[in-house]
C-alpha positions as CSV (number, residue, x, y, z in Angstrom):
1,X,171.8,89.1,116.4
2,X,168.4,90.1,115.6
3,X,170.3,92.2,111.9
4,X,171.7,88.5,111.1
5,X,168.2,87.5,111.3
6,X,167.0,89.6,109.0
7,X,169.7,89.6,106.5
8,X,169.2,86.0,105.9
9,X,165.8,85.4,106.4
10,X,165.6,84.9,102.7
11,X,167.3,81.5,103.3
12,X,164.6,80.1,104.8
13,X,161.9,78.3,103.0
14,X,158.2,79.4,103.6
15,X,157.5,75.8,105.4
16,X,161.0,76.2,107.3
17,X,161.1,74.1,110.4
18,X,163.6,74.6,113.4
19,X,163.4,70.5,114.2
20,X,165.6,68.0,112.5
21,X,164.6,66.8,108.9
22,X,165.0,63.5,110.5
23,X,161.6,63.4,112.3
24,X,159.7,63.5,109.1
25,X,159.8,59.9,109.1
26,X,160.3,59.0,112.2
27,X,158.8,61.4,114.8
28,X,159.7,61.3,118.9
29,X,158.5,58.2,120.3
30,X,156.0,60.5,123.1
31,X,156.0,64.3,123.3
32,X,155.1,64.1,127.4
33,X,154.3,61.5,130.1
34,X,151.9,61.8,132.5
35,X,152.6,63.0,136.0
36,X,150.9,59.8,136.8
37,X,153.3,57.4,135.5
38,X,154.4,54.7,137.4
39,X,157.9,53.6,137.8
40,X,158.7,50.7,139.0
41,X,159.7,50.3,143.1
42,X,162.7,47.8,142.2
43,X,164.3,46.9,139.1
44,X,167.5,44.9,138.2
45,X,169.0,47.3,135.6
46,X,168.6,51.3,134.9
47,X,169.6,52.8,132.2
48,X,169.4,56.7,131.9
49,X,169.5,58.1,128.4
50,X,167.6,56.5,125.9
51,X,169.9,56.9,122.8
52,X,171.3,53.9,120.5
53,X,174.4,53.0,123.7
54,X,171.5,53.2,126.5
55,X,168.8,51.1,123.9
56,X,171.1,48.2,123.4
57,X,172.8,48.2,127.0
58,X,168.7,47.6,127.2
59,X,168.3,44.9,125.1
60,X,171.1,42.8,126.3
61,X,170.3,42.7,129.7
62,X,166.3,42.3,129.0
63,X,167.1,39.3,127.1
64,X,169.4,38.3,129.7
65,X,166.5,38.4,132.4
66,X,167.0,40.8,133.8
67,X,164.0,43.3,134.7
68,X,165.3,46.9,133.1
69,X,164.6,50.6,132.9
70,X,165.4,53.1,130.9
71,X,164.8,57.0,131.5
72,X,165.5,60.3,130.1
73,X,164.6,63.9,131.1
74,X,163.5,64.8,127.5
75,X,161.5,63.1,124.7
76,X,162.8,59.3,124.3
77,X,165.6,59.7,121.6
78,X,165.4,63.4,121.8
79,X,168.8,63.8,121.9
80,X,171.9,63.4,119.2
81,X,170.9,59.7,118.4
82,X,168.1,61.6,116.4
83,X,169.8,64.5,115.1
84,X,173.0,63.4,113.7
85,X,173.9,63.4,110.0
86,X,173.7,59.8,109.5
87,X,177.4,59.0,108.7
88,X,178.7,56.0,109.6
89,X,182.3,56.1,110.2
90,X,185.0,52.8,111.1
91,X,187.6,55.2,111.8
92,X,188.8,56.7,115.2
93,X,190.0,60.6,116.1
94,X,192.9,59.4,117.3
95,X,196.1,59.1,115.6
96,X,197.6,55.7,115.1
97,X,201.6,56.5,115.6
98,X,200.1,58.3,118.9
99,X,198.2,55.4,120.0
100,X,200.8,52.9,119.4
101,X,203.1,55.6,121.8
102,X,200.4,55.4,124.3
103,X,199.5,52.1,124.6
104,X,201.4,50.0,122.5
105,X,201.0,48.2,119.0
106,X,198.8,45.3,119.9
107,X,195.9,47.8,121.7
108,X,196.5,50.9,119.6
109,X,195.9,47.7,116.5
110,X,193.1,46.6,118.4
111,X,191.5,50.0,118.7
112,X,191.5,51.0,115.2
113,X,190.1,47.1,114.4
114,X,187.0,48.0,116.8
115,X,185.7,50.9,114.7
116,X,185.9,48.2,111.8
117,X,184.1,45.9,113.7
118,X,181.6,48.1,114.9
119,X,180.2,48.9,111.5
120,X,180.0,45.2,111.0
121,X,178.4,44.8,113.9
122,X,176.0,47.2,113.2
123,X,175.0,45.9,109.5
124,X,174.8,42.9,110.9
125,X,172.4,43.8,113.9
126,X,169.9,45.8,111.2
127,X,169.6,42.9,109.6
128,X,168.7,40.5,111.9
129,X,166.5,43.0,113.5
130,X,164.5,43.9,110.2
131,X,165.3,47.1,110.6
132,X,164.6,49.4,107.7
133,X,166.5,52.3,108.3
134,X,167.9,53.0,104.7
135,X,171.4,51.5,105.6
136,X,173.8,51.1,102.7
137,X,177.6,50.9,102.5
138,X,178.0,54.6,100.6
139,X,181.5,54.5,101.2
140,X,182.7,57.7,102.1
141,X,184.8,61.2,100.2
142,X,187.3,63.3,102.9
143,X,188.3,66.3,100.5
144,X,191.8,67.4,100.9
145,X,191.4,71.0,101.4
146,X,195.0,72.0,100.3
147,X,197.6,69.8,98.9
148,X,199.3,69.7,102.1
149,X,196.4,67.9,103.2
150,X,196.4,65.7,100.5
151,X,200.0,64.8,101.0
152,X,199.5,63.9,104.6
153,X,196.7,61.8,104.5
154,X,198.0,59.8,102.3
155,X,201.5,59.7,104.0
156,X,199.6,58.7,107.5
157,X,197.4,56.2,105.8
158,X,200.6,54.3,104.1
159,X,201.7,54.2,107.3
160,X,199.2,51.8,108.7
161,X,199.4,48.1,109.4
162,X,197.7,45.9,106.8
163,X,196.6,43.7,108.8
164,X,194.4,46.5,110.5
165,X,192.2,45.8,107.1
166,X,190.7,49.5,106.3
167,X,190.5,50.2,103.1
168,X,191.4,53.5,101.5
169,X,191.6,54.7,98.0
170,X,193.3,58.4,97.4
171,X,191.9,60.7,94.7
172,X,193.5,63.2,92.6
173,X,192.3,66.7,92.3
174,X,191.9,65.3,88.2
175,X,189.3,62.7,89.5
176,X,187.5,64.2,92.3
177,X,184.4,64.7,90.6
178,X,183.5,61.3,90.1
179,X,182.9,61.6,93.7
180,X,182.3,65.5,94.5
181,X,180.5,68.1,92.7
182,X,182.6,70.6,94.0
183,X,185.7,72.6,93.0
184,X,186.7,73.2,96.6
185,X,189.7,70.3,97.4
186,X,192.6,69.5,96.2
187,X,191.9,65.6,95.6
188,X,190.8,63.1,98.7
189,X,190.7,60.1,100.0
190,X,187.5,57.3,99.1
191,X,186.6,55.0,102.2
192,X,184.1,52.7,100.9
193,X,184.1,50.1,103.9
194,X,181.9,53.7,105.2
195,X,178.2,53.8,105.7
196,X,174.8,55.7,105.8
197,X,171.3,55.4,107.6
198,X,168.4,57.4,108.5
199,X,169.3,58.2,112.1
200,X,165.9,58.5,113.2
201,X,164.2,55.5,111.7
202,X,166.8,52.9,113.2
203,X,166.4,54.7,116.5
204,X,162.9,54.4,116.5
205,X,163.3,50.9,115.1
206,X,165.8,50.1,118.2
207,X,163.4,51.3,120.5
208,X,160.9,48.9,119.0
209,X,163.4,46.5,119.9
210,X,163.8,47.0,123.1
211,X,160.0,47.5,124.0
212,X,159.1,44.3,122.5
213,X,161.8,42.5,124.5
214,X,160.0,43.7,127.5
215,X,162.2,46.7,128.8
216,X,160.3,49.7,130.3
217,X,161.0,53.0,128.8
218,X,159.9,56.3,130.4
219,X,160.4,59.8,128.7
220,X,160.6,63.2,130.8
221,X,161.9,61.4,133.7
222,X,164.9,63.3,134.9
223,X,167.3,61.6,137.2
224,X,168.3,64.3,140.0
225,X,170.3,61.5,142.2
226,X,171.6,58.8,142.7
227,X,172.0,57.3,146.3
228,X,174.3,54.4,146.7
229,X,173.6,51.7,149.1
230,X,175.2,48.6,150.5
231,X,173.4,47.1,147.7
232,X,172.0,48.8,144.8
233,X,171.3,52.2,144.3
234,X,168.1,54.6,145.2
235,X,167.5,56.1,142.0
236,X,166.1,59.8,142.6
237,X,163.5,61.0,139.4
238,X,161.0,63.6,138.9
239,X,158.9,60.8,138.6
240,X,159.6,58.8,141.7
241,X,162.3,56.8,143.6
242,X,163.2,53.0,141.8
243,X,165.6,50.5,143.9
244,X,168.1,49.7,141.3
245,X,170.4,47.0,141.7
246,X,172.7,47.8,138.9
247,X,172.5,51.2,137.1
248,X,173.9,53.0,134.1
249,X,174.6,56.2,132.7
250,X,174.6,56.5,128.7
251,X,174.2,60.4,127.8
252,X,177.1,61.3,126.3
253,X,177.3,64.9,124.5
254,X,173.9,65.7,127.3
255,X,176.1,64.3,130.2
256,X,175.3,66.7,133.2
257,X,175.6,67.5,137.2
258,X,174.1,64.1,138.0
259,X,177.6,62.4,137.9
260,X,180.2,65.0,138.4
261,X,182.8,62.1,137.9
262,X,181.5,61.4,133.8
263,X,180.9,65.3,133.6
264,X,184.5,66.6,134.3
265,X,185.5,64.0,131.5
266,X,183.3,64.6,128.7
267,X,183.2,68.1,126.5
268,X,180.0,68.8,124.9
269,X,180.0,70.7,121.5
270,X,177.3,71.2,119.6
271,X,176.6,70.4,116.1
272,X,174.4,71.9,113.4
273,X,172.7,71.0,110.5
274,X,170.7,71.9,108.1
275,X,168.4,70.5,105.0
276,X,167.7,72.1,102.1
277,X,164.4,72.1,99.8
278,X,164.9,68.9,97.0
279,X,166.8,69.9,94.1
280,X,166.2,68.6,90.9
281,X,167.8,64.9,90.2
282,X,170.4,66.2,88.3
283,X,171.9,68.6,90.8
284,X,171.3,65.4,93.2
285,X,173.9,63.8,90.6
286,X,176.3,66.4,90.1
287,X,177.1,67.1,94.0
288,X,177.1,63.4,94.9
289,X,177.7,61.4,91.4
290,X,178.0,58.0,93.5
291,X,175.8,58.8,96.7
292,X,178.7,59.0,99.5
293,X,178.7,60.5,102.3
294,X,181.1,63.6,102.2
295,X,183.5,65.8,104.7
296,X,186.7,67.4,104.4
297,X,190.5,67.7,106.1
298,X,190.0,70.8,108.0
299,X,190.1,71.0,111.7
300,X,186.8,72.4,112.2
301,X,185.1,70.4,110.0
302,X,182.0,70.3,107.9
303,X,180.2,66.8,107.1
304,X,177.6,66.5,104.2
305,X,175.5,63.9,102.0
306,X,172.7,64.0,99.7
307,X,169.3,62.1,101.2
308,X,165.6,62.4,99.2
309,X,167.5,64.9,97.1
310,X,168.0,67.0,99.9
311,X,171.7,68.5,101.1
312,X,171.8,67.8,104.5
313,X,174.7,69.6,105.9
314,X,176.6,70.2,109.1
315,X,179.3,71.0,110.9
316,X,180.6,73.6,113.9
317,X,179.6,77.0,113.5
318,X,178.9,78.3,116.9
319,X,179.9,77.3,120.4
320,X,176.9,78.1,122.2
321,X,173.9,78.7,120.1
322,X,170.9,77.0,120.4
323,X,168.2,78.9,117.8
324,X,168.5,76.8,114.9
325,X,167.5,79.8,112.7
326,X,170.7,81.6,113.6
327,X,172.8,78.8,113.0
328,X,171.2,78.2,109.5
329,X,172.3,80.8,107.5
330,X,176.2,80.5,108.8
331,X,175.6,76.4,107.3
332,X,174.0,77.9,104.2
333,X,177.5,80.6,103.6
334,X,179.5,77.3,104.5
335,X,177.5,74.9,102.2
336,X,177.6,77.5,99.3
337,X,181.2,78.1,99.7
338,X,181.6,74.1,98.8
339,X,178.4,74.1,96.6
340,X,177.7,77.2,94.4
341,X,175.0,75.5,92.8
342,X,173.3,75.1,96.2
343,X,173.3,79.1,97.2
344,X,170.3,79.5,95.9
345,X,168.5,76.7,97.8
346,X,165.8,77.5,100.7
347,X,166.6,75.9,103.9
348,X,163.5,74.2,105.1
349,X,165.1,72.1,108.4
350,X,167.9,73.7,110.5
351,X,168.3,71.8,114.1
352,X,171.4,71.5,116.5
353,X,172.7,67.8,118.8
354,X,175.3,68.1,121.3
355,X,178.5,65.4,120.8
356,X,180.4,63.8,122.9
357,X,183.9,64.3,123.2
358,X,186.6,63.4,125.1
359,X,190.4,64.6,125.9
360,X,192.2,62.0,124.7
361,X,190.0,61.7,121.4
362,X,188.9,58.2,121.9
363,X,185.4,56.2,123.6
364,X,185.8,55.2,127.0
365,X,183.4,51.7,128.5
366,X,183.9,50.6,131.9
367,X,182.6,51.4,135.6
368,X,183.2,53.8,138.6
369,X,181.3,53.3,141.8
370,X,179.7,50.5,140.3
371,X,177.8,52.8,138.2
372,X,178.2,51.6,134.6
373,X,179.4,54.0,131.8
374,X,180.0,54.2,127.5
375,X,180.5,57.5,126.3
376,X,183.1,59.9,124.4
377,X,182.5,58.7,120.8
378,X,184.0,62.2,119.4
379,X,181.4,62.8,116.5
380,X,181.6,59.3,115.3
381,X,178.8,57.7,117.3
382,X,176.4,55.8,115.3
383,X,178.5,52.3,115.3
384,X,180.5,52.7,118.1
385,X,177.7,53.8,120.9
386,X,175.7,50.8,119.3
387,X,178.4,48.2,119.6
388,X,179.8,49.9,122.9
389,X,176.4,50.0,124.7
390,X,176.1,46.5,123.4
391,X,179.6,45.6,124.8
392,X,178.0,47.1,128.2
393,X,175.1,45.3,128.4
394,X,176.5,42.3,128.6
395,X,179.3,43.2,131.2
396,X,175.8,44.7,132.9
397,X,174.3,41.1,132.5
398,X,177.5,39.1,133.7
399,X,178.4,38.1,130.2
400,X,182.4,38.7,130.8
401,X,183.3,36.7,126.9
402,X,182.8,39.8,125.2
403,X,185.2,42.8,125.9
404,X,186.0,46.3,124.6
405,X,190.2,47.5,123.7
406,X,188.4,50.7,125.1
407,X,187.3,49.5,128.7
408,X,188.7,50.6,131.8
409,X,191.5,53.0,130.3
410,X,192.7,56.0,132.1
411,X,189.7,58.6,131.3
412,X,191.4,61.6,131.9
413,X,190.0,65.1,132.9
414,X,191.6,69.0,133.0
415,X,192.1,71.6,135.7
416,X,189.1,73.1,136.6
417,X,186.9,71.6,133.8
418,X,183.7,71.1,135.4
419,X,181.5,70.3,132.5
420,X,181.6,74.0,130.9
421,X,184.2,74.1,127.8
422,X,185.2,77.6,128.8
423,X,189.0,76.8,126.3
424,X,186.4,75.9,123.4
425,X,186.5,79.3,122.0
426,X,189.8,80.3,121.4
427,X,190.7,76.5,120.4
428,X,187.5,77.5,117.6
429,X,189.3,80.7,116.9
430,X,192.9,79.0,116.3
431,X,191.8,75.9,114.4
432,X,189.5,78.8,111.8
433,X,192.9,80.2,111.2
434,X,195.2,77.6,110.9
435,X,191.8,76.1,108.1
436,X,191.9,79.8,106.5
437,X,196.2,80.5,106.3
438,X,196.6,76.9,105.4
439,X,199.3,76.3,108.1
C-alpha cells in the first residue's frame, strides 16, 4: 500500500483534499454537538439518519403536526446524501421482463413509472421550495462499451411498454461525440428525461426546510437501542433517552447493528470519487459537448459529468477502502483510460459514500415492528429516497392517499448475511472479467 502511495502521489494536486468537492459550497451543517444537548423526553416522530429520505419523512410529518426528531451519529448529512455524484436517474436496476415474471405487468409497469415520477417529483419540490441547487434536466449518455452492449440495450429498450413513457434515443458509434469526448464505446444510448444537481446544496437547502418547519435536528447522536413498548418506543442515544411514539429508520448504504432485521437486507458498497483541477473551457466542451451526465454498460460501472469545469468521477474500485488517497489514483487510471486528455489532470478532491443496495435490485418502503423503513435505492438515490421518504412521511402522519408500487414487498435476505458482504469480492472479481473478455 504505502509503494501505491508513492507512485501516484504525483496525481494529487498541492491543495488536494481527502473530503468531497461537494462541501465547497455547501459545508456540514455542525462539525460537533455539545455533550449538553438536550433531547427531547417525548416526541411524536423519530427519524434516525438525516439524509434526503430521513429529511422529507421530516417535513411531512412536521407539517402534519406532529412534534419530530431527527438524529444521526455523524455530522447531519455526513453521509451519501452529500457525497454522491449528483446524477439523477428515472430508471430502476431491475430488469423489466424480470419484473413483469415477478410481479406481474401492471406492478412491474408501475415500478418503472415511479422512477419517472420521482424525478418529477423532485423538480417539482425544488421549485416550490426555492431551492437553488443547480438542478437541470442534462439528460443523460450510457456508452455501450462493445457492440454487444450496444445491441442489447437497444433490443431491451424496444421491448418496453410505451405507455411506460421513458424516453430513449440510441447513438451510433458515428455520433457519439456530440455527446462524449471519448473514443472508448461503441455508440450509446441518450436519456434526456435524466437530471443533475449539486448534491450538497439541495441537502443543505432540505435541511433548511425542515428546520424552518419546526423539526429538531441533532448531529452526533447515535442511536444504540431501541426499546419497544406497549406504546411507543424508548429511543436509546448517546445523548439521552426520547419516548417516541412512532419512529423510523432511514440510513440506507450506513444501515448498522441497531436493526438486525434492515441490516441482513441491505448490502453496503462503497463508492468513490474524485474531482479534478478545472480544465480549460474547451476541454470542458470536448468531454461533455452538451453537459450530460455520463456512465457506461459495464457491470462494474463508472459514472462521470463535468461541474465548474471540473471531472468529477466515480465508480467501484475497491471493496473496502476507506483512505480516499488510495482510492484516487485507481479513479484517475480509470478516468484516463476513458479521457486521455484528462491524464494529465491533478486530482484536488478524492472522497468515498457507502450505497445502498439490495438483493433483489429494487427500493423497499413499508414497516416491521412498527418501526418505519425506506431504503435499498441501488446507486440511484437522489429522486427515489426523496420521493420514497416523502411517500413515508405521510404513511408516518396517517396520510394513507398516497402509496408506493414498492411498499410492503417481500424484502428478502441470504444465508448468513449479517450485514458484512463477505460474496462482494469474488462477485467484483467475476463482473472485472466478464467487463475486460467482453463475455
Amino acid at each position: 500500500m504505502p509503494c501505491e502511495l508513492n507512485i501516484y502521489t504525483l496525481m494529487l494536486s498541492d491543495h488536494f483534499r481527502a473530503e468531497p468537492f461537494w462541501w465547497q459550497k455547501a459545508p456540514l451543517a455542525e462539525s460537533s454537538t455539545s455533550k449538553t444537548t438536550r433531547l427531547p423526553n417525548n416526541i411524536d416522530v423519530m427519524v434516525v439518519g438525516s439524509g434526503y429520505t430521513g429529511l422529507h419523512a421530516a417535513l411531512q410529518t412536521t407539517r402534519a403536526g406532529f412534534s419530530t426528531l431527527v438524529v444521526d451519529a455523524e455530522a447531519l448529512g455526513n453521509g451519501c446524501s452529500s457525497r454522491n455524484g449528483g446524477q439523477v436517474s428515472t430508471s430502476l436496476k431491475g430488469d423489466y421482463k424480470e419484473l413483469v415474471r415477478r410481479y406481474g405487468p401492471d406492478q412491474a409497469l408501475a415500478m418503472f413509472r415511479e422512477g419517472i415520477l420521482a424525478v418529477d417529483f423532485l423538480e417539482q419540490f425544488i421549485k416550490e421550495e426555492g431551492i437553488d441547487c443547480d438542478w437541470r434536466r442534462s439528460g443523460h449518455f450510457s456508452g455501450a462499451h462493445n457492440r454487444t452492449a450496444y445491441d442489447s440495450t437497444a433490443r431491451r429498450l424496444s421491448n418496453l411498454p410505451i405507455e411506460l413513457g421513458l424516453e430513449w434515443q440510441m447513438i451510433s458509434a458515428e455520433d457519439q461525440h456530440l455527446e462524449i469526448g471519448s473514443n472508448r464505446y461503441h455508440g450509446g444510448v441518450l436519456y434526456p428525461q435524466h437530471a443533475s444537481l449539486q448534491p450538497a446544496l439541495y441537502h443543505s437547502a432540505l435541511l433548511n426546510s425542515v428546520r424552518s418547519a419546526g423539526t429538531k435536528t441533532v448531529g452526533h447522536c447515535k442511536v444504540e437501542r431501541i426499546e419497544p413498548l406497549s406504546s411507543g418506543f424508548n429511543v436509546h442515544t448517546s445523548l439521552g433517552t426520547v419516548r417516541a411514539s412512532k419512529v423510523a429508520i432511514a440510513t440506507n448504504g450506513y444501515t448498522g447493528p441497531l436493526n438486525v432485521w434492515q441490516r441482513r437486507r441491505i448490502i453496503p458498497i462503497g463508492s468513490y470519487m474524485i474531482a479534478t483541477e478545472p480544465v480549460t473551457e474547451s476541454v470542458t466542451h470536448e468531454i461533455s459537448p452538451r453537459g450530460r451526465t455520463m456512465t457506461d454498460t459495464r457491470r462494474l460501472v463508472f459514472y462521470y459529468r463535468m461541474y465548474e469545469g471540473r471531472m468529477i468521477f466515480g465508480g467501484r474500485v475497491a471493496l473496502s477502502e476507506t483512505d480516499p488517497r488510495v482510492s484516487a489514483p485507481r479513479l484517475h487510471n480509470a478516468m484516463s483510460e476513458i479521457f486521455p486528455q484528462l491524464a494529465n489532470t491533478p486530482i484536488d478532491f478524492s472522497w468515498v459514500g457507502f450505497v445502498g443496495f439490495t438483493f433483489d435490485n429494487l427500493p423497499h418502503i413499508g414497516e416491521k415492528d412498527g418501526i418505519h423503513y425506506s431504503m435499498g435505492y441501488c446507486g440511484s438515490g437522489i429522486s427515489l429516497s426523496s420521493y420514497l421518504g416523502s411517500i413515508m412521511g405521510k404513511q408516518i402522519a396517517g396520510d394513507q392517499s398516497q402509496r408506493s408500487a414498492f411498499m410492503d414487498l417481500n424484502f428478502p435476505t441470504r444465508p448468513y448475511y449479517f450485514g458484512n458482504p463477505w460474496f462482494l469480492k469474488p462477485s467484483i472479481l467475476y463482473y472485472r472479467l466478464r467487463d475486460r473478455f467482453n463475455f
